[in-house]
Structure formats: C-alpha cells, structure tokens
N, C-alpha and C positions, 0 to 999 in steps of 0.2 A: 270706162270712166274712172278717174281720179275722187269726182266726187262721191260723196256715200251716198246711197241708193234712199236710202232716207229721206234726203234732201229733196226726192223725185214723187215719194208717194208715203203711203201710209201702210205697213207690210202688217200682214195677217195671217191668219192658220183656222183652218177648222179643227175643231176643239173634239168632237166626237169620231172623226177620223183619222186626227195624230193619235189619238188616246182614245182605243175604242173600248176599252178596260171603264170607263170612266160612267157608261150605261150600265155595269154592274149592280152601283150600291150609292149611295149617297155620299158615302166618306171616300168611295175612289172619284164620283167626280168633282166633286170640291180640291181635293189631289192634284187632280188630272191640272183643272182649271189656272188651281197658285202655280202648277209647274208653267204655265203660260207667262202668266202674269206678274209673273218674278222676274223676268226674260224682258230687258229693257229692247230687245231687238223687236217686239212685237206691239203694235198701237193700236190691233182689229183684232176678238176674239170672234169666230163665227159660231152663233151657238145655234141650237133648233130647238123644236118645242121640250120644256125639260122633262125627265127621264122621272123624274120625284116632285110631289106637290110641292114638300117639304123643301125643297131648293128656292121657291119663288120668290122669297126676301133673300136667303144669305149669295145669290150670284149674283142680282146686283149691286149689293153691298161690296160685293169682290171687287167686281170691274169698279166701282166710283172710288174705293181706297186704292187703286191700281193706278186708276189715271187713264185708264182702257176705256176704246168705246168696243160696242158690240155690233154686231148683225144675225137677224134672221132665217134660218132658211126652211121652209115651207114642204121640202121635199117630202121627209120622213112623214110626212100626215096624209101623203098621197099614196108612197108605198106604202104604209102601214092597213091601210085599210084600202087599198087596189083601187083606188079610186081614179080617174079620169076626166082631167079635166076639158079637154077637149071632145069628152065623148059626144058620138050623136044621137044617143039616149037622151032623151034631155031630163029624165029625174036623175041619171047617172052624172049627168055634166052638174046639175045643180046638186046633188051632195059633196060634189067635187067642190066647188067653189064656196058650197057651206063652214067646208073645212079647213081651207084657207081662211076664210072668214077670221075664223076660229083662231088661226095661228098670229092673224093679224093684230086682235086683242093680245095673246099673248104678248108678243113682241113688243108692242106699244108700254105693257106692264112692264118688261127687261128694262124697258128704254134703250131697246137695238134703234141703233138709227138706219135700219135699209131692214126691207121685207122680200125673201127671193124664195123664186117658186121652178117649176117647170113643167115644159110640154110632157103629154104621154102618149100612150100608142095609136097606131093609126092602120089604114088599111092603102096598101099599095094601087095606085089608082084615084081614089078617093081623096087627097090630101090636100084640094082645096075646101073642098065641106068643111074635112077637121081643122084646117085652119080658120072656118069659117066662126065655128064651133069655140075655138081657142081665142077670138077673139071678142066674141060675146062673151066668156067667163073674165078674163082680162081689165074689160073696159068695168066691169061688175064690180071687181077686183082691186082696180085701183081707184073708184067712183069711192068705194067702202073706205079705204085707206085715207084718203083724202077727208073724209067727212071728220075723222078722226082725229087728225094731226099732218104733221110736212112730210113725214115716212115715206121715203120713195118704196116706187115695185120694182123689183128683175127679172126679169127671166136668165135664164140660164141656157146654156143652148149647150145641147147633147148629143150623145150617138143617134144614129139613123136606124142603122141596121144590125150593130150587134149586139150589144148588151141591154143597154136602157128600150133602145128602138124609139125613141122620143121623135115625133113629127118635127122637131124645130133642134137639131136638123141644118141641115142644108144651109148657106148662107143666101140663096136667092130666097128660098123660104122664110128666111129669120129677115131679111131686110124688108120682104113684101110685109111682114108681120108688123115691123116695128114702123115702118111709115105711115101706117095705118092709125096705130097706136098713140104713135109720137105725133100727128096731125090733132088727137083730141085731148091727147093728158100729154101734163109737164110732168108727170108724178112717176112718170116710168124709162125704162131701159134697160138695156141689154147686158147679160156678163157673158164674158167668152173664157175657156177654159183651154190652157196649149194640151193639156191632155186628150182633149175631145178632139182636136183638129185632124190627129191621124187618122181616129176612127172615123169619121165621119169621109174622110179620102179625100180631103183638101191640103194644100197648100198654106201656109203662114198667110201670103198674100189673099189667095182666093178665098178664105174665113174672115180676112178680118175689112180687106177695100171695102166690100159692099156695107159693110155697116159701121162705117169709123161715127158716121154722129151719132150713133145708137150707143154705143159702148159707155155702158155707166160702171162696167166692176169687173176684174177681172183676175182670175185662176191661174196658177200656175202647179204642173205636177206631171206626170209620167203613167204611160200606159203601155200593155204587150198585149198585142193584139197578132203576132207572129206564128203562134200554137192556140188554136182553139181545145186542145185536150189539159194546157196546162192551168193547174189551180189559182192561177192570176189573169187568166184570160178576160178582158173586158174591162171596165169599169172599176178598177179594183185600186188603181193609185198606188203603185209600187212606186219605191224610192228612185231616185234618180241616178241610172246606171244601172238598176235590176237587170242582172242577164237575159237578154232577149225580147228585150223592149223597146221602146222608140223613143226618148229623149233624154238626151244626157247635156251637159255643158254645154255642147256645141249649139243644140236645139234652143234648147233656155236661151241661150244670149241669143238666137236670130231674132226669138221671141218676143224678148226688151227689148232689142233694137227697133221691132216695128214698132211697139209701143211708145216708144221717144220718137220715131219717125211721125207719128200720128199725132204726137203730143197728150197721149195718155202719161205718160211717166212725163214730167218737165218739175223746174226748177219750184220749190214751192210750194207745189202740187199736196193736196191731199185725198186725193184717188187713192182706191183701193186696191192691195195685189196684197193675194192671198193665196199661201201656200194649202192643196189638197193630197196630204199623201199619207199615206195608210202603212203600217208594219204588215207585208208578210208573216206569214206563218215563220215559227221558230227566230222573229225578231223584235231586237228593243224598241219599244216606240222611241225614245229618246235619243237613240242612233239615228233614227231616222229623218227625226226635225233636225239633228247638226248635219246631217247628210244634206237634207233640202237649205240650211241657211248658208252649208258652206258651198254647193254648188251656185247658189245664188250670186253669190258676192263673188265667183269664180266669175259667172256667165257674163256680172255686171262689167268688169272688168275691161271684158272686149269690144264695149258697147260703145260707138263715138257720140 
C-alpha cells in the first residue's frame, strides 16, 4: 500500500513487553512509558495492572499530555496468582474472575479504553465443560464492566498446547465461545494475535474465517516454536526475523492483507494493531521496537 498504514488503524505496543526493564523500579517505568509516548508512530499504549501504587496518577497524566489512549490487559493477574478462570472448581473459577474484577476497576481508574483477559488451562477431553466454565466467568465479567462504564472486554486467543495451553485455542473453539457471547453482550470481542496462529497449527485463514465478526483487536509479533530446547521456545515474542522462528516480512504482510481483506485495517479505521515483541536475551529493547516498526511498514507495502 502507498497509503500509510496509519490511515488504516490505530498502531500500538505493549509497554511491559517492549520494555520489560520498566517492572523494575518506578523511574524505569515512567522511562520505559515517555520512550512510547514520544514516538508519534504509536496512538495505543497497552498497559496491565501497575507494577507501583505510586504510578496510579503520574501514567495517566502521561498518556492525556501524550495524546495516547491506553488499553488493559488482565493477563498478569491471572498468572500471577495461578488463577483459572475457566476452572471447574467453582471457588477457583470465582477467585479467578474476583481478580479480573479487580483489574477491571483498575483500568477504568487509567482510563484504558478496552479491558482484555484470557482463557487458561484445561483437561484434554473435557473442553466443552471448560468452556462451559469460561463462559459463566465471561458473561460475569463483562455484566461487571458494563455496570461501570462503555469499556469493552477481550479475550485473547492463545496457544493450545505448548506454552500458555489456554483452552481458547482453537478457532472452532474461540467461534463457538464468542457466539455465544456476542448473542448476550455488545460489550465484548475477540483479539487474534499472528504470533499465536503458528502455535496453535492453524493457517492465516483457518484462525481468522471463523471469527471475522468477533474480531475487536488484534496483535501482531513473532514466535519459535521450531526447537522446544531453545531459550525462546514458546510464548516468548521474539523480534521479527529471530533465527529460527516463524514470521518475518513475508508472514506479517499475508497477515494485513487478511486483515484489509476482512476490513479490520480500512480507510479511517480506528481499530487496534498492536505490536507484542519482547528483547531476547543479550538485546536492546529499542532495536527491537525499530525492528518491529520497520518490518511493519516493510510488510504494509505489499499489501493491495
């Protein structure tokens, strides 16, 4: 495409992932954050729950002198405390979805405009229960959010089987979910991530056809999933081109292309795409966001 990619969506980064230096101390992530927010390339910082009390006035003060909106994500409060929210314990599913609760005020206090969360483990076999499960926390979930303010919810849709092992999953899985969903609440939707697409052992196509009206936000970023012995195995968001990983340039533009195919990217648009990529060991985070912005604008290139 000729035009700038700008023109198509709203580009973003997670902020604890480009810069995971920035969970240190208060003054690396306030750091981390102006390094964003200086960066007229970027209109979405994605933040999670913060790392310091003392942060809870001066980031949003950041982002509204910035001109940046923000977003949510709910993850970190899941890992952090092993939580499950799909579980079929049901005190376990309900401290699961206490704790979203939890992030959900948070977020509202940022003034993130989007709150995203995701599925967790499940038992082979069993994975209509857990969705069963996953969607009584869900409807809870986004009932809450609603009570509160216009904040949409996301899910996020994960590996299956290697790293994460998240039930959602699968796109027959993630579509059965979200019709369900999207039948009782306006307040929610789906994010797809191209990094997740390989693990999961789908196709561009077959991840993204079954749920084109679900898709409210969406990821872009690279994963090696080639060597399960090596130190980026999984989940981990290596840069784009990491030796021995699955998406580079070429990947990325099939990737916008579907996305303009679908009319997620279109003219005007203020859709989210949001870069998730992580420094390696022995590298600069800051290599790394010009690595992800300039394969970007590489990938958009070929896009008709």
């Amino acid at each position: 495409m000729k035009d700038s990619i700008h023109n198509y969506c709203d580009l973003g980064i997670v902020l604890s992932m480009a810069y995971p230096g920035c969970l240190k101390s208060e003054e690396e992530y306030k750091a981390s954050l102006k390094r964003i927010l200086v960066d007229p390339f970027f209109n979405v910082v994605e933040l999670g729950s913060l790392p310091f009390a003392s942060l809870k006035d001066a980031v949003p003060a950041m982002m509204a002198t910035a001109h940046c909106t923000s977003t949510f994500s709910g993850h970190s409060l899941l890992f952090s405390r092993k939580l499950n929210i799909n579980s079929l314990d049901e005190s376990e599913r309900a401290q699961a979805v206490s704790a979203l609760k939890e992030g959900i005020d948070e977020a509202y206090e940022l003034g993130c405009s989007e709150f995203q969360f995701l599925s967790r483990g499940y038992e082979a076999g069993k994975e209509q229960a857990y969705l069963k499960a996953l969607l009584a926390s869900t409807k809870e979930i986004c009932a809450y959010a609603k009570s509160k303010g216009t904040m949409p919810v996301v899910l996020e849709v994960f590996d299956h089987t290697i790293d994460k092992k998240s039930l959602l999953g699968p796109s027959s899985l993630v579509r059965q979910y979200a019709q369900a969903m999207c039948s009782e609440y306006d307040n929610f939707g789906i994010m797809i991530d191209c990094s997740h697409i390989p693990m999961i052992g789908e196709t561009i196509d077959e991840a993204v056809d079954p749920i084109i009206p679900y898709i409210h936000h969406v990821h872009v970023g690279n994963t090696l999933i080639s060597n399960p012995t090596h130190p980026s195995y999984g989940d981990y968001h290596p840069r784009f081109g990491y030796p021995g990983s699955e998406n580079d340039t070429e990947y990325l533009a099939s990737f916008l292309q579907k996305m303009k195919d679908i009319g997620y990217l279109a003219e005007d648009s203020s859709n989210i795409l949001s870069f998730e990529v992580k420094p390696q060991a022995g590298e600069d985070a800051d290599l790394v966001v010009a690595n992800a912005k300039r394969t970007l604008l590489a990938a958009w290139r070929s896009v008709q």
